[in-house]
C-alpha positions in Angstrom: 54.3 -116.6 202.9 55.9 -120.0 203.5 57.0 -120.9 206.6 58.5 -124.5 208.1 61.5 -125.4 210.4 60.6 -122.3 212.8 60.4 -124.3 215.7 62.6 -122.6 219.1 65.8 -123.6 220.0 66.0 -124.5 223.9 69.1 -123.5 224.5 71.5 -120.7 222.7 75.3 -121.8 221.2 76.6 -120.4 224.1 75.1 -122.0 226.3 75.4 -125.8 223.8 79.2 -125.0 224.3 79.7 -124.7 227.8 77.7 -127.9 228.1 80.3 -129.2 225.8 83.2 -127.8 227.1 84.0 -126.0 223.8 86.2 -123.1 223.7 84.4 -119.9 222.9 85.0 -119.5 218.4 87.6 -118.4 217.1 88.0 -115.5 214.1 91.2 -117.3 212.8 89.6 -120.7 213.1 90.9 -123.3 210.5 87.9 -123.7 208.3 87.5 -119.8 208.0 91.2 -119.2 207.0 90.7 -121.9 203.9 88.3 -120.2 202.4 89.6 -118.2 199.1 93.1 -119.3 197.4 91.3 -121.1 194.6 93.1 -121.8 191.6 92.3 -119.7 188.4 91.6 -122.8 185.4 92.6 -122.3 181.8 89.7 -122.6 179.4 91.7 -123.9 176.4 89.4 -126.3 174.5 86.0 -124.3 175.0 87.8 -121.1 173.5 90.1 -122.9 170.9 91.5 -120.9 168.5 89.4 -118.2 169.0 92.2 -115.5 170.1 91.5 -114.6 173.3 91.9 -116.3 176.5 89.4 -117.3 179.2 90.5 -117.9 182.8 87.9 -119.2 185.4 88.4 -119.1 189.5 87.0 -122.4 190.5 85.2 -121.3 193.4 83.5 -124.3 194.1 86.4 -125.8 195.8 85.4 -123.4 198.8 84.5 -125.3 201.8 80.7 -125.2 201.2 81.5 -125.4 197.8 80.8 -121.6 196.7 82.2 -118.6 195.9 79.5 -117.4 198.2 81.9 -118.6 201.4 84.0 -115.3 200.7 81.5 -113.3 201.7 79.9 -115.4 204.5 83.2 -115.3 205.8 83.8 -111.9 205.6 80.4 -110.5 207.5 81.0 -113.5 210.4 84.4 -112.4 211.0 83.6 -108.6 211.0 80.2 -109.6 213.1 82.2 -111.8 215.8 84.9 -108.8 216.1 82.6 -106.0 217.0 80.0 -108.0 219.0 77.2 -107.8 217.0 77.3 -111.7 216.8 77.2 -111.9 220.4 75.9 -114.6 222.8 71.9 -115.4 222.4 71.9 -114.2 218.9 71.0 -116.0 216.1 72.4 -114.4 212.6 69.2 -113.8 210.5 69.4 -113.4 206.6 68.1 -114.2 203.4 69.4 -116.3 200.2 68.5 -117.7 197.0 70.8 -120.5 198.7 75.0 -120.7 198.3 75.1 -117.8 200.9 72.3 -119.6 203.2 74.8 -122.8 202.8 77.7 -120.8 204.2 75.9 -119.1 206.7 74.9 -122.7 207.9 78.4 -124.4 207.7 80.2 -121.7 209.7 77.2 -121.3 212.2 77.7 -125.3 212.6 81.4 -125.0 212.7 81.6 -121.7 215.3 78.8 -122.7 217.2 75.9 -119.5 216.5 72.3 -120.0 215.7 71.2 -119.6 211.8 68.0 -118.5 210.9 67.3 -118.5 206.9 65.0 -116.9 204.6 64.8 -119.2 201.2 62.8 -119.0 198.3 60.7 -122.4 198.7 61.7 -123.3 194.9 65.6 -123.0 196.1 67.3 -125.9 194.8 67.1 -129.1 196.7 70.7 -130.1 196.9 71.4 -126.7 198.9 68.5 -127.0 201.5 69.5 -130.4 202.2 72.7 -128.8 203.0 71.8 -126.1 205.1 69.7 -128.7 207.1 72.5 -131.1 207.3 74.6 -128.3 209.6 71.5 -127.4 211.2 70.1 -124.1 210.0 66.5 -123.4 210.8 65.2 -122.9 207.4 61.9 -120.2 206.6 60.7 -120.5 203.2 58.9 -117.7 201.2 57.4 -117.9 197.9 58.7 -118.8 195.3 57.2 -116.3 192.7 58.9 -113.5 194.8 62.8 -115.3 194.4 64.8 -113.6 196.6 63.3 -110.4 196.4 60.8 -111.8 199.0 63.0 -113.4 201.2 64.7 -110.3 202.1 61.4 -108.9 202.4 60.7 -111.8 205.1 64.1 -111.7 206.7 63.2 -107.9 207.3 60.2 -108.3 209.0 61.5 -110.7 211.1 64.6 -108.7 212.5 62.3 -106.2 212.9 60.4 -108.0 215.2 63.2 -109.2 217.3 66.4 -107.7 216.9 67.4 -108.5 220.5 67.8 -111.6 219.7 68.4 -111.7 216.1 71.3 -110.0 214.1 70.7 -109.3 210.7 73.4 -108.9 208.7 71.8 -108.2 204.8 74.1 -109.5 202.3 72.6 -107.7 199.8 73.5 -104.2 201.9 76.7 -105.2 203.9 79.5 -103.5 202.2 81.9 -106.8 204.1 80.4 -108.4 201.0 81.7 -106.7 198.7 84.9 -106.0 200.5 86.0 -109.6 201.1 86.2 -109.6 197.4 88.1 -106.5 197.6 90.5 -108.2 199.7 91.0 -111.4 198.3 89.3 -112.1 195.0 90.5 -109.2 193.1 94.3 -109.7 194.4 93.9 -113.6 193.7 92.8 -112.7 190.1 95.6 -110.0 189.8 98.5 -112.5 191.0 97.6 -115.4 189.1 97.7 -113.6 185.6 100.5 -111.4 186.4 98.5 -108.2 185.8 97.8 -109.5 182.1 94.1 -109.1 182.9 91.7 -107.1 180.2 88.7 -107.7 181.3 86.5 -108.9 184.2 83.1 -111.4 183.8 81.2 -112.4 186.5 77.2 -112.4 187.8 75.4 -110.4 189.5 73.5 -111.5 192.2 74.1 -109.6 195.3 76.4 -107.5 193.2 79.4 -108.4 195.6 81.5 -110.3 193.9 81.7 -107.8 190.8 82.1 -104.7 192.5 84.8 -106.1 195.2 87.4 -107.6 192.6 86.2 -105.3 190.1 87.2 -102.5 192.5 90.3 -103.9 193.2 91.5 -104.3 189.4 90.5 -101.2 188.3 92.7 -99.4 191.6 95.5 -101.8 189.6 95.1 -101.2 186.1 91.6 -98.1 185.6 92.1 -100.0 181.4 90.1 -103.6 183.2 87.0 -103.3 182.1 84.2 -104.8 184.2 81.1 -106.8 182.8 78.5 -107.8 184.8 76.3 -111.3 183.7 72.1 -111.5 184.1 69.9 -113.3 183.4 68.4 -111.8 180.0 64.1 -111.5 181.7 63.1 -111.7 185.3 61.7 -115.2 184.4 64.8 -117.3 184.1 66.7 -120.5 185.4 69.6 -119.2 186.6 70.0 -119.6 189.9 71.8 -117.0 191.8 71.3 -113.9 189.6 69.4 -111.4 189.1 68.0 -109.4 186.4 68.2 -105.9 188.1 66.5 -103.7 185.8 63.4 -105.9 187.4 64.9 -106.9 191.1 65.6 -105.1 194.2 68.9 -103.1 193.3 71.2 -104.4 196.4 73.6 -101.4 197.6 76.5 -103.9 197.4 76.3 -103.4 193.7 78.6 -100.7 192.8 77.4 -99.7 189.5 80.3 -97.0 189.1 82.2 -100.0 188.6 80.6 -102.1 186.0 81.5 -101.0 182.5 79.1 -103.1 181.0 75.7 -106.0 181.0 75.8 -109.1 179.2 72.5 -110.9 179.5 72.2 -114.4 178.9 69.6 -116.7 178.1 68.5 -119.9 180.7 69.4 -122.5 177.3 72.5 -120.4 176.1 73.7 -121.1 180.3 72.8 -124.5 180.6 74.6 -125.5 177.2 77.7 -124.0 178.1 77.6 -125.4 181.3 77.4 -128.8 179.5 80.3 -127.8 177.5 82.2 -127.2 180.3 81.9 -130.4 181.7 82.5 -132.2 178.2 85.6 -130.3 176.5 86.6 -129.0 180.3 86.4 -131.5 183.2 84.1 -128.9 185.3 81.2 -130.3 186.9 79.8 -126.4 187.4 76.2 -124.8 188.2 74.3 -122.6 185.4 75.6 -119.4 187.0 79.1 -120.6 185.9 77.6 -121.5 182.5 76.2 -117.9 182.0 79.5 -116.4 182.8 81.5 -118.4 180.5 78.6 -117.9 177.2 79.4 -114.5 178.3 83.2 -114.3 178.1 82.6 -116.1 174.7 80.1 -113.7 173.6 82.5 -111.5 174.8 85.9 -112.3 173.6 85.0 -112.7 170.1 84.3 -109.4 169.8 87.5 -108.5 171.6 90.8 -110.1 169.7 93.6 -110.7 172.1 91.5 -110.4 175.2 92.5 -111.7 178.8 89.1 -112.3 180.4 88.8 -113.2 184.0 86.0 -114.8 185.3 84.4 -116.6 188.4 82.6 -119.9 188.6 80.7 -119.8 191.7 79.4 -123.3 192.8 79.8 -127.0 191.6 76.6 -128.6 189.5 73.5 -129.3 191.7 70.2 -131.3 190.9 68.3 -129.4 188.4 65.2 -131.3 189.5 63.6 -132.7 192.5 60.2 -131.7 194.6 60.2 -128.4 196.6 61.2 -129.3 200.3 
């Protein structure tokens, strides 16, 4: 186990407003009602002429700059409303980092302690982040991914759940239902119910089985794909390979039709692609997903495929923090 930044905080948000003279935070605050509304991008050069069409949610123009905000959003709000994000708590979870970034922004911008279980190996560009709006960052090893930082954010709820709320991403059905709510009816809207077919990772499973819930309860003929990485050794960042990985609940596999699995080289070249013949600067996960709906489509004549892009490109390289 890896463990840095665990020193106490003095004083709780509570207490840091009223020394401020802040007003106590607000569910409808400005910053939480932005997130979602992306736009849903044409892919017309990096499927040309192929016959089937590839639209992609840019979800990196959340406010952290994830798709991962959706959720984050979703648990804080739902936590804040029934009190189990009450004063002296500090919300406790774990992340292979887009949800630890979230976590961090809206604890900065509400004013609620974070506490965050990351992979030491998590890439550098996101734990500068979480830093940046304060998070107090606990770092587990590296060979256990994110598999062991829930194991280490669940021992350490355990041991203080007065003063510690831990929500679980991968277990919190509000994951999966903020996509429910938004994603899916976003996707819906913009193509007009044209849709076929629905691509996106799996990581916590949340994203998938929201909006694929959601499109199915509009048309049961969407079909629902799910993206991994093709081993558990891989570079893609944010997903999991789940025949090898703790199954999170908030995976719905009732909903998923079927499993591409894509290699680390097959992601990171269509991310380049994307950037080159698309004008997206996007992060591997997105890269997987789109090799996917290509893989995908050109079996499938005619098909409308959905699909998400969850971050913006970070650093691929840098030393551990």
């Amino acid at each position: 186990m890896f463990a840095s930044d665990r020193a106490a905080v003095s004083s709780t948000a509570a207490s840091v407003r009223r020394a401020r003279n802040d007003p106590e935070p607000r569910i409808d605050d400005a910053l939480l009602t932005a997130v979602g509304h992306t736009p849903i991008l044409p892919l017309r050069r990096i499927a040309a002429s192929e016959g089937f069409e590839i639209w992609a949610k840019a979800e990196f123009l959340n406010p952290s700059g994830s798709v991962k905000d959706r959720a984050a959003a979703g648990i804080v709000r739902q936590a804040l409303a029934t009190g189990q994000l009450s004063e002296g708590r500090s919300l406790l979870d774990a992340s292979s980092g887009n949800t630890a970034v979230a976590y961090a922004m809206l604890g900065a911008r509400l004013g609620f302690r974070v506490e965050l279980c990351v992979p030491r190996n998590a890439n550098p560009d996101r734990i500068a982040k979480m830093r940046a709006f304060g998070a107090t960052l606990i770092f587990t090893d590296p060979a256990e991914g994110s598999d062991g930082a829930q194991r280490e954010a669940r021992r350490l709820a355990a041991e203080d759940p007065v003063h510690r709320f831990y929500p679980d991403q991968y277990n919190n059905p509000a994951n999966p239902d903020a996509h429910f709510a938004t994603t899916g009816p976003e996707i819906w809207s913009a193509l007009a119910g044209r849709i076929t077919h629905l691509v996106a990772g799996v990581g916590t499973g949340g994203t998938i089985s929201g909006a694929g819930r959601y499109l199915k309860e509009r048309d049961p003929r969407v079909r629902v794909i799910g993206v991994e990485p093709n081993g558990p050794l891989h570079g893609i960042e944010g997903l999991k390979h789940l025949p090898t990985a703790l199954r999170p609940s908030t995976y719905d596999a009732r909903i998923i039709d079927d499993t591409i699995r894509i290699e680390t080289e097959d992601a990171e070249t269509t991310r380049a692609r994307l950037a080159e013949l698309e004008g997206l600067a996007v992060g591997i996960s997105s890269g997987a997903a789109v090799a996917a709906c290509l893989r995908l489509g050109r079996s499938n004549p005619g098909a409308v495929i959905a699909t998400v892009l969850p971050d913006g490109g970070h650093s691929a390289t840098g030393a551990p923090p």
